[in-house]
C-alpha positions in Angstrom: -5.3 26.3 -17.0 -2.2 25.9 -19.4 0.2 28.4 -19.0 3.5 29.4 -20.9 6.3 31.3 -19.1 4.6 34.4 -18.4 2.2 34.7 -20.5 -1.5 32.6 -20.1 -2.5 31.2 -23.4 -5.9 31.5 -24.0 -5.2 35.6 -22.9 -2.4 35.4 -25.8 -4.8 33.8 -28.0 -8.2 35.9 -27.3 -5.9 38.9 -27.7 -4.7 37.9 -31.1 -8.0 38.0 -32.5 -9.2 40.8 -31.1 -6.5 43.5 -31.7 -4.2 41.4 -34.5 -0.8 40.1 -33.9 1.1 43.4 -34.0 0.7 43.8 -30.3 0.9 40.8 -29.3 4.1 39.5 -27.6 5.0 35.4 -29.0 4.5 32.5 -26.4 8.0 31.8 -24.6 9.4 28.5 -23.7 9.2 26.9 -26.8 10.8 23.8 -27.3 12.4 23.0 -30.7 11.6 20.0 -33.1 14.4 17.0 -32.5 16.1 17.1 -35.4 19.2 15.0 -36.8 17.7 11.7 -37.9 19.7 10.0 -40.9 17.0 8.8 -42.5 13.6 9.7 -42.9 11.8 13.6 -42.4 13.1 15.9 -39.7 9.2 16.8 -39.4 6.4 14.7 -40.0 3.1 16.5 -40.0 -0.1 17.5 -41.4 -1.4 20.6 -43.6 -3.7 22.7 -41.4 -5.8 24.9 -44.2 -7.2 28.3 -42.8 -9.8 30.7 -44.6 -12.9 32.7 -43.7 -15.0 29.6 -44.6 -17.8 29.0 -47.6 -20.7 29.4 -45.5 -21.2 30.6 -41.8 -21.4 27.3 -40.0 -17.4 26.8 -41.7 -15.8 30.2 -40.4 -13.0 30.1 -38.1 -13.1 28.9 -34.8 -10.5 29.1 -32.1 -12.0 27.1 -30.2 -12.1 24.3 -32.7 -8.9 25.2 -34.2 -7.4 24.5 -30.4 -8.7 21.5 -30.0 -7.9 20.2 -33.7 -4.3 21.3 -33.1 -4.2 19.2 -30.2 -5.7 15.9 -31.6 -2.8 16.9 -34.1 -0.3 16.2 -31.5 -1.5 13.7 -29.2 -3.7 11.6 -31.6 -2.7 11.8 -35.3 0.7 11.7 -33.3 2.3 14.4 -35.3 5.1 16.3 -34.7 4.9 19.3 -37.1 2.3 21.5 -38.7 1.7 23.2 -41.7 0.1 26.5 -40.8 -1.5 27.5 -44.1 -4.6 29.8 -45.9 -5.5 33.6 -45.5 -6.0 35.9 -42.7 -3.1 37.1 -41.0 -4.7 36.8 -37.3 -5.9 33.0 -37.9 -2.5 32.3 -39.1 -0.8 33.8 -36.3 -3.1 32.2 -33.7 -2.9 28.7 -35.5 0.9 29.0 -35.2 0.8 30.4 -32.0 -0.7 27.3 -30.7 1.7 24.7 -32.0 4.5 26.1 -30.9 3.2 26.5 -27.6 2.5 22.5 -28.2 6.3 22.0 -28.8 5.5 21.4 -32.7 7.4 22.2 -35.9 5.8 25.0 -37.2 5.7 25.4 -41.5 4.0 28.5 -41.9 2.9 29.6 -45.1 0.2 32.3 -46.4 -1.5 32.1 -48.8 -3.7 34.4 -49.9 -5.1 34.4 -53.0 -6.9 36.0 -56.1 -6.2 40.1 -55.0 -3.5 42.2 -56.4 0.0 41.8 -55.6 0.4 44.3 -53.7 -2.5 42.7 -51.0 -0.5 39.5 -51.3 2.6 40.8 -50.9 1.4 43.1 -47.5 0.0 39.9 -46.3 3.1 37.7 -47.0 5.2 40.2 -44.9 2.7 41.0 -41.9 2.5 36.6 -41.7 6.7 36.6 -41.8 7.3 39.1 -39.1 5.0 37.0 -36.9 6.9 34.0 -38.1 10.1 36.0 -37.2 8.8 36.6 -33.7 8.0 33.0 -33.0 11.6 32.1 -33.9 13.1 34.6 -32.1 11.3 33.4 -28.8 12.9 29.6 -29.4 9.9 28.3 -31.5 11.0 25.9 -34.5 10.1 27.8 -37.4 9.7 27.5 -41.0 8.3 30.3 -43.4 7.0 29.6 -46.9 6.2 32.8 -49.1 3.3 30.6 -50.5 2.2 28.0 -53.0 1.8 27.5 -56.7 1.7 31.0 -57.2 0.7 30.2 -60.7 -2.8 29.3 -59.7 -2.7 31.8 -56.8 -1.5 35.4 -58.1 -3.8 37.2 -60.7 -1.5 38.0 -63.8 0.6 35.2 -64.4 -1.9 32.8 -65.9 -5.2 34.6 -67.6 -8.4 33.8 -65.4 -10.1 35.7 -62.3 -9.8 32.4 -60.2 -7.5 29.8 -59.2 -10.2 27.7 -61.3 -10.3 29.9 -64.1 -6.5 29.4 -64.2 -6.3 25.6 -63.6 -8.8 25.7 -66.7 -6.4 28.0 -69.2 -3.8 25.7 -68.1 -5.3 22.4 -68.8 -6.6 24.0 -72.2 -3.3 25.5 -73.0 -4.5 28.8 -73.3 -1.4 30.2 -72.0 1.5 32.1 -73.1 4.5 29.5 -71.5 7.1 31.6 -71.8 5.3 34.7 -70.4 3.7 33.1 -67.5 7.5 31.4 -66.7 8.7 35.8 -66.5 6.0 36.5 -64.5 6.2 34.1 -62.2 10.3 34.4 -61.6 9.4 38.3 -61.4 7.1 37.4 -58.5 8.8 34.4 -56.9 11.9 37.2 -56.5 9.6 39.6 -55.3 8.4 37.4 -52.8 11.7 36.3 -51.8 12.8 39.4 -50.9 9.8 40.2 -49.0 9.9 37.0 -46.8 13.8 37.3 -46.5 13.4 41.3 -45.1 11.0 40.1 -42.2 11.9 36.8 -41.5 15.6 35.5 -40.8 15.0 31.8 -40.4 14.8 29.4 -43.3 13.2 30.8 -46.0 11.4 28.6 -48.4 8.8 28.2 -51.1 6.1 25.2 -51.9 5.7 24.5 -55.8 4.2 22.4 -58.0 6.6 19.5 -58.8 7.0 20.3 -62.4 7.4 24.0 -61.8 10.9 25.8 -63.2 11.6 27.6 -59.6 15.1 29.7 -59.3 15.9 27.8 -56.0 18.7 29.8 -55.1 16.1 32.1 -53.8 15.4 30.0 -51.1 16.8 27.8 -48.4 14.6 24.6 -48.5 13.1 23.4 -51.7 9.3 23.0 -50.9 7.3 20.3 -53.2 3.7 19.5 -53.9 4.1 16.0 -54.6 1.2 14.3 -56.1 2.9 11.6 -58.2 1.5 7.7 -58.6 3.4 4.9 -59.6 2.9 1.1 -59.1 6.3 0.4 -57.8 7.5 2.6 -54.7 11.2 2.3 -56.2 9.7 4.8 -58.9 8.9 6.9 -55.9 12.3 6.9 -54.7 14.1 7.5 -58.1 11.6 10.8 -58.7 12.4 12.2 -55.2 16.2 11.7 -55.1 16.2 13.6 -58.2 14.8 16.7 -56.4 17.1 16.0 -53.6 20.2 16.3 -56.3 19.5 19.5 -56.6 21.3 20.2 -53.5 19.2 21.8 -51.3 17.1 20.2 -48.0 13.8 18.9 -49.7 10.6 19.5 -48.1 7.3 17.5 -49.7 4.7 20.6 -48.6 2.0 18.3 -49.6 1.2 14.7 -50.3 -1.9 12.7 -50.3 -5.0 11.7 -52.6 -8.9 11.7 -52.5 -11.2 9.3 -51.3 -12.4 7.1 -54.7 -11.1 4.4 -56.3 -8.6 5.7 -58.9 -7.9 8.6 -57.3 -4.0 8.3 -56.8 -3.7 8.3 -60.4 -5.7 11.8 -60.8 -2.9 13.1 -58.5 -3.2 16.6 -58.2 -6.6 17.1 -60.1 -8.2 14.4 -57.9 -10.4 16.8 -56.8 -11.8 18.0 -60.1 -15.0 15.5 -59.9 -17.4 18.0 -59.1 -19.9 20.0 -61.1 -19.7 22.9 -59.6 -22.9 24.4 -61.9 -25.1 22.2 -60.7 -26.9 23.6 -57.3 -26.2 21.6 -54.9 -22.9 20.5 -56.2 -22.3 16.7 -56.9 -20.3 14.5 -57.8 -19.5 14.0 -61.6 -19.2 10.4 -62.9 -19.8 7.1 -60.7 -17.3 7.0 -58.1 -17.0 4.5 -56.1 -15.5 5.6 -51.9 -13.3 4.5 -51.0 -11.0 5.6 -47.8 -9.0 2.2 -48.2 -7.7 3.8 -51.5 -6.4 6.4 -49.4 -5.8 5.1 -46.7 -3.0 2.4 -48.8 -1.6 5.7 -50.7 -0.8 8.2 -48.3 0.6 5.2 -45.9 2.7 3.9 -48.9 3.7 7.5 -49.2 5.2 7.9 -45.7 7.0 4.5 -46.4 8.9 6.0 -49.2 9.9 9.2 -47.0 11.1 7.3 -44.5 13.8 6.0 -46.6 15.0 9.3 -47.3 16.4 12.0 -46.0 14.2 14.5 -45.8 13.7 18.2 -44.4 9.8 17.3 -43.6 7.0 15.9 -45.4 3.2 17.3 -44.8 0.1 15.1 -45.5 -2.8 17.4 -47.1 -5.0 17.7 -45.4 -6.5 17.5 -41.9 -9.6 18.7 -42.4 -11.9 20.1 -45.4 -15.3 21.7 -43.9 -16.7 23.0 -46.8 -16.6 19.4 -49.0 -19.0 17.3 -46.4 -19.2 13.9 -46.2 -23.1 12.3 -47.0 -23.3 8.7 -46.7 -26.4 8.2 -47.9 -26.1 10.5 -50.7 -23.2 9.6 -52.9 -23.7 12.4 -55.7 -23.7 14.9 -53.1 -21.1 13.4 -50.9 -18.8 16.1 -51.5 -15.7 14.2 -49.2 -14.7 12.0 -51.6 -13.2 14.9 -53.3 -11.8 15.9 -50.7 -7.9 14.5 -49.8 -9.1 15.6 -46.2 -7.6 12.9 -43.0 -11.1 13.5 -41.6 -14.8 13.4 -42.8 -17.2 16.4 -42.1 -20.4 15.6 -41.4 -23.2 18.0 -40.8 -25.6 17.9 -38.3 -28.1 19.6 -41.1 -26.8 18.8 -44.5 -28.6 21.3 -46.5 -28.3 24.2 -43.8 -25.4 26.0 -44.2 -25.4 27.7 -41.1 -25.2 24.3 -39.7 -23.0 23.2 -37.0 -20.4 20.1 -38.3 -18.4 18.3 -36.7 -15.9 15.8 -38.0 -14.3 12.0 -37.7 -11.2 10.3 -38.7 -11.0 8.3 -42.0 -9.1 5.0 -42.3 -5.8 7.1 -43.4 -6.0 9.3 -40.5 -5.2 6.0 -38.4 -2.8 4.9 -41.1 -0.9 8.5 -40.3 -1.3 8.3 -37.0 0.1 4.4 -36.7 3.1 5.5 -38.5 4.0 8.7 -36.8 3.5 7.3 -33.5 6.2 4.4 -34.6 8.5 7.3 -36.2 8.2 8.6 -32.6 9.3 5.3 -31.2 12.4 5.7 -33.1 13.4 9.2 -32.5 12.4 8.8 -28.6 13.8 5.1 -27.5 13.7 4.1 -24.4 
């Protein structure tokens, strides 16, 4: 059985769900990421997504978040992870068991769609586990969250994160207004993540957002950007790195259909969600050779840089599953998911899933496992 300095694992983690973190002492021993390299991301990794789940065959696992975190390591080959969703006792058991892996840990909550004040409590029970982690050797990260345009009610009008990707797109939005309220709750957030947690501090935005990075210590991007040249690539990102501060890319990656790189960020609006089940809009065409060639061209470009880390949304997506013989209901190829989830009963959602790699989970895995090379030679 593995074992940390004197405390067994799977105790630590059983305990954490049961009782919540607060009791709950951090795993020792932890080693720290290698850092240092001129060129190229201190920590290369993957976006781990956590949430209650759509339906019950989806919920959390730790049993299947153990083993993913370890196929995280030892087969995509990556040396960081970004610990992100709701619920502070899956986050803290998710971290948990990186670290105890040796990984980077990026921890970020994000709850979403509840009042402030919910968000805020849930920002600052997540940080003080963060804090913990740290303060037992782990190498930590903590994000206050994401886009918290689409995320906090009140900034943008809408009930949902879709309701307020829609007023956005339609430009039924006050600019100038939504730009207060969301430097009134960056600060807030800020300050909450900077009273629990004494690490770096940082944030992941949008990569057009106005953000007052002074608040934070690393500069955290969703990049989602497509060019045909990868020197356009380069240009867009060393203007972010001008700005002075280490430059994390909190997400990169596309869908699985041809044209999705050029959807970017809205590569996953292709499905009609009023339509029971839900399908695919249009006539796409899969394709996981389109993003398998994006995301691979992607970590080329970072690796000419220097850069703070650079996570590769996502590793898995269980709710969007993949149905080969059904293409309008094959949900996966608007999904920008490493892996494929296939059902072992498609239309019962209490059905057990399980899932398998996608061409650009061996593209990531090829080139972390050579980045590794580099950092490690013989």
């Amino acid at each position: 059985m593995e074992k940390t300095k004197g405390i067994n694992r799977a105790q630590f983690l059983t305990g954490m769900a049961a009782v919540g973190f607060a009791g709950a002492p951090a795993p020792a021993g932890v080693a720290r990421a290698t850092q240092g390299r001129r060129r190229g991301p201190c920590h290369q990794g993957v976006v781990y997504t956590l949430g209650e789940g759509e339906t019950p065959g989806t919920a959390f696992s730790l049993a299947r978040m153990r083993e993913d975190i370890r196929v995280i390591r030892d087969e995509l080959h990556a040396g960081a992870v970004s610990v992100t969703g709701d619920g502070v006792e899956r986050l803290a058991a998710t971290a948990a068991e990186a670290a105890e892996r040796g990984m980077h840990v990026w921890l970020q909550p994000t709850l979403g769609d509840v009042p402030e004040r919910d968000i805020l409590e849930h920002l600052a029970e997540t940080g003080r586990f963060a804090e913990r982690l740290r303060r037992q050797g782990a190498s930590v990260d903590f994000s206050v969250g994401c886009e918290f345009v689409l995320f906090v009610p009140g900034i943008v009008p809408g009930d949902t994160a879709l309701e307020r990707v829609r007023n956005l797109l339609s430009g039924q939005v006050d600019y100038e207004r939504m730009q207060r309220l969301l430097d009134r709750f960056t600060a807030k957030a800020a300050r909450v993540g900077r009273s629990v947690f004494h690490g770096a501090v940082s944030y992941a935005a949008a990569q057009d957002d106005k953000v007052d990075w002074t608040l934070f210590d690393v500069m955290g991007i969703n990049y989602y950007s497509y060019f045909r040249h990868r020197a356009d690539y380069v240009r867009e990102l060393r203007g972010f790195l001008r700005r002075g501060k280490p430059l994390a890319i909190t997400e990169f990656g596309t869908c699985t259909y041809v044209g999705a790189p050029e959807a970017g960020g809205m590569g996953w609006d292709v499905v009609d969600h009023d339509k029971h089940p839900e399908e695919i809009k249009g006539h796409l065409v899969r394709s996981e050779r389109t993003q398998a060639g994006y995301v691979g061209e992607l970590v080329d470009v970072f690796s000419s840089l220097e850069l703070h880390a650079a996570m590769a949304f996502e590793f898995v997506t269980p709710d969007a599953p993949h149905r080969p013989d059904d293409p309008r209901h094959d949900l996966d190829m608007a999904s920008y998911s490493l892996t494929k989830t296939i059902k072992d009963r498609p239309d019962d959602p209490a059905s057990d899933w399980h899932w398998e790699p996608k061409e650009a989970f061996h593209t990531l895995a090829s080139r972390y496992a050579r980045a590794h090379r580099v950092r490690t030679p013989r």
